[in-house]
N, C-alpha and C positions, 0 to 999 in steps of 0.2 A: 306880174310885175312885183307884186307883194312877196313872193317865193325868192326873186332873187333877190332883192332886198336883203330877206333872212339870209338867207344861205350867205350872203355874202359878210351880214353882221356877225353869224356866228363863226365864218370863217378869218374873221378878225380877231377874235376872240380867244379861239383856239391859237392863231398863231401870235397873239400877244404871250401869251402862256407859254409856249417856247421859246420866245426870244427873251425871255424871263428866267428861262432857267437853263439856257444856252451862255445868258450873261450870270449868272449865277457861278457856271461848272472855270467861264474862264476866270471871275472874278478870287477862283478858288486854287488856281493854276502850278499854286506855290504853296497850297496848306497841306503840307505832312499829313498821310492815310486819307485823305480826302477823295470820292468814290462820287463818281460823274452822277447824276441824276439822267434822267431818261426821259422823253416823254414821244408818244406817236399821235400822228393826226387822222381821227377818224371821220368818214363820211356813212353816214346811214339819213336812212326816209323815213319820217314822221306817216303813220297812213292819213290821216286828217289835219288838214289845215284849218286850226282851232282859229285864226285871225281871217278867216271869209267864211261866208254865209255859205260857198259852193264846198263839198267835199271831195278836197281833190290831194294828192299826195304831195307831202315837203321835203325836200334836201335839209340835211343842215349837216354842219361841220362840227366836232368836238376835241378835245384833246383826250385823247386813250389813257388809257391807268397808266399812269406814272411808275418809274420801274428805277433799277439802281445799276451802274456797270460795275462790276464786284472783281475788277482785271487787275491785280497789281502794278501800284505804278513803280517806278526806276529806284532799285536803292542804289545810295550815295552814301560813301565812307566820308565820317564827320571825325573821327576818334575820339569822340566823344563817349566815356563810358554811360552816359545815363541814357543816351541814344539806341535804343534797340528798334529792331525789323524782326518781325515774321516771316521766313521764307517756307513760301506753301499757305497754305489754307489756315484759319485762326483767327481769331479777336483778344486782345487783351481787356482782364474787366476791371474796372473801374468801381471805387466806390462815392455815389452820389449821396444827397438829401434825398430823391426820388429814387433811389432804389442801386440796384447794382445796371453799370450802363458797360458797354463793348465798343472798342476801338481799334483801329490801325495807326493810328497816330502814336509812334515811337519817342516823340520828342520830350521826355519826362524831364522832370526837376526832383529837387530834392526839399522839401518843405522845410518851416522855421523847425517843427519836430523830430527831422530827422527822417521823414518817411519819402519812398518815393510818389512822384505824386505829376499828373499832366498838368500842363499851361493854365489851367482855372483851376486848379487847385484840388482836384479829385485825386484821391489815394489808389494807386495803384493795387490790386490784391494779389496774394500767392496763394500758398496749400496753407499755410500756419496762419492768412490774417492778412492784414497790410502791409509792405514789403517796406522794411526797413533800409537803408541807404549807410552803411558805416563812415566817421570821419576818415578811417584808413582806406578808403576804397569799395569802391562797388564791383562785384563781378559775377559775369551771369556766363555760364557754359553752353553750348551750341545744344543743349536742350532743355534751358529752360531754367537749368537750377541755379540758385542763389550761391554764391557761396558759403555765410552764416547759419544754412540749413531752411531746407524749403524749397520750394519751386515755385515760378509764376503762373499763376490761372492762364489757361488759353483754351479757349473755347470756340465752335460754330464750325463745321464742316461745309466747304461750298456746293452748292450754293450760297447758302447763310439764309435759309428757309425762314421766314416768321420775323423776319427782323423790318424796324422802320428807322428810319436816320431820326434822331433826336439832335438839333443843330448842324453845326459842320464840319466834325469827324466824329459823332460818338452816336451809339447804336441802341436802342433797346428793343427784346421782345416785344412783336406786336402783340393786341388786346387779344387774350384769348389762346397764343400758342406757346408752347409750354418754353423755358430759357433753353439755349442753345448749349446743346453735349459739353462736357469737357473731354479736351482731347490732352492725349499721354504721348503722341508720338508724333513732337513739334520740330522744328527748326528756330532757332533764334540767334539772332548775329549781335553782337555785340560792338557800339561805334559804328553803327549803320542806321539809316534814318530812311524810311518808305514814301516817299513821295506821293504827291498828287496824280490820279491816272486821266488826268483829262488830257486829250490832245489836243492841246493848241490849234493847229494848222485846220484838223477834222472839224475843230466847234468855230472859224471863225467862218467854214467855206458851209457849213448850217447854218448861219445865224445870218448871211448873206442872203443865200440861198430861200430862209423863213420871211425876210425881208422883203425882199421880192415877191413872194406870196403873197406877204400882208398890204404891201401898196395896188398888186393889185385887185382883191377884193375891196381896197378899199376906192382905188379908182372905177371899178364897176357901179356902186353904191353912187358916186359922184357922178356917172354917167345917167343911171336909173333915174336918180331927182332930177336932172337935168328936163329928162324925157317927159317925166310927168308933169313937173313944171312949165314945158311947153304944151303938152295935150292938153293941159288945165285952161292956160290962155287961149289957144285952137278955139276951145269949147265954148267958153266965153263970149267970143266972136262971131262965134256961131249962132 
């Protein structure tokens, strides 16, 4: 009885963690380069059941390694010139306080400085530096190059090996693996902006679907104490 218990706590647990980050991917549905998160539900056996005296084998459930959908989502013509998309594989990099960071998110601005720079205020980078933005206009050619001389950094071949999300469109090297190539032979659209790849329809009929799971390991658990709760009194009586 103590085995289902478990099993069925840990399988609450696990599927809280999904519908955690199922309400995550929709709550993200409209954020520019935003790249679905992942997760699977695994079952493996403990060989020893460390909570009884008997040694006997446990179930439990867990959430698998978390993983990233790397699909491009829909570009959408904005004509916006500060608005750029990668078509094809690439990250634009970014300059942080923590370091140099990678993104799909097109949606740039132009800073009090003059430089281009994303929504919190990270500087875009090119071949020369930080990518300057002119008052007469900004224009970028279908591969990449600035007009005022220079080109935009684009980096990571897909997969996008070694990379972890840092917030909710910007990427860096995981601990340990080396920064992601620069790549020379890009695509870049100009007045185009890369959407979010999450699907709607797919994450609402999983997040359903994970619900359902989760009620019922949790109505099993309600049925267990139920059970024990009466064998207790039984005994009692007895």
């Amino acid at each position: 009885m103590i085995q289902g218990l478990y099993t069925s706590a840990s399988g609450m647990a696990a599927h809280q963690s999904r519908l955690d980050i199922l309400a995550n991917n929709l709550a993200n549905a409209d954020t520019p380069g935003f790249k679905a998160d992942l997760i699977t539900i695994d079952q493996s056996v403990i060989p020893e059941n460390l909570a009884s005296p008997i040694s006997v084998p446990m179930s439990t459930v867990e959430p698998g390694r978390p993983g990233m959908n790397f699909a491009p989502g829909v570009l959408k013509t904005t004509g916006n010139p500060l608005d750029l998309a990668i078509i094809g594989p690439g990250l634009f990099v970014v300059d942080t306080p923590h370091g140099e960071r990678y993104t799909r998110a097109g949606n740039f601005v132009r800073d009090a400085q003059g430089f281009l720079a994303t929504q919190d205020g990270f500087r875009v980078l090119g071949t020369d530096g930080a990518v300057s933005v002119p008052e007469t206009g900004f224009r970028v050619d279908a591969n990449g190059r600035v007009a005022d001389g220079g080109a935009l950094r684009i980096v990571g071949s897909e997969p996008f090996p070694g990379l972890v999300k840092v917030g909710t469109s910007l990427f860096a090297a995981a601990e340990g693996a080396p920064a992601p190539a620069e790549l020379t032979d890009v695509t870049v659209a100009q007045g185009q902006l890369e959407g979010s790849n999450v699907n709607v329809v797919m994450s609402m009929v999983e997040m359903l679907a994970t619900l359902r799971t989760y009620e019922a390991y949790q109505k099993t658990i309600q049925t267990l104490d139920q059970t024990v709760g009466q064998a207790t009194n039984d005994l009692g009586r007895a």
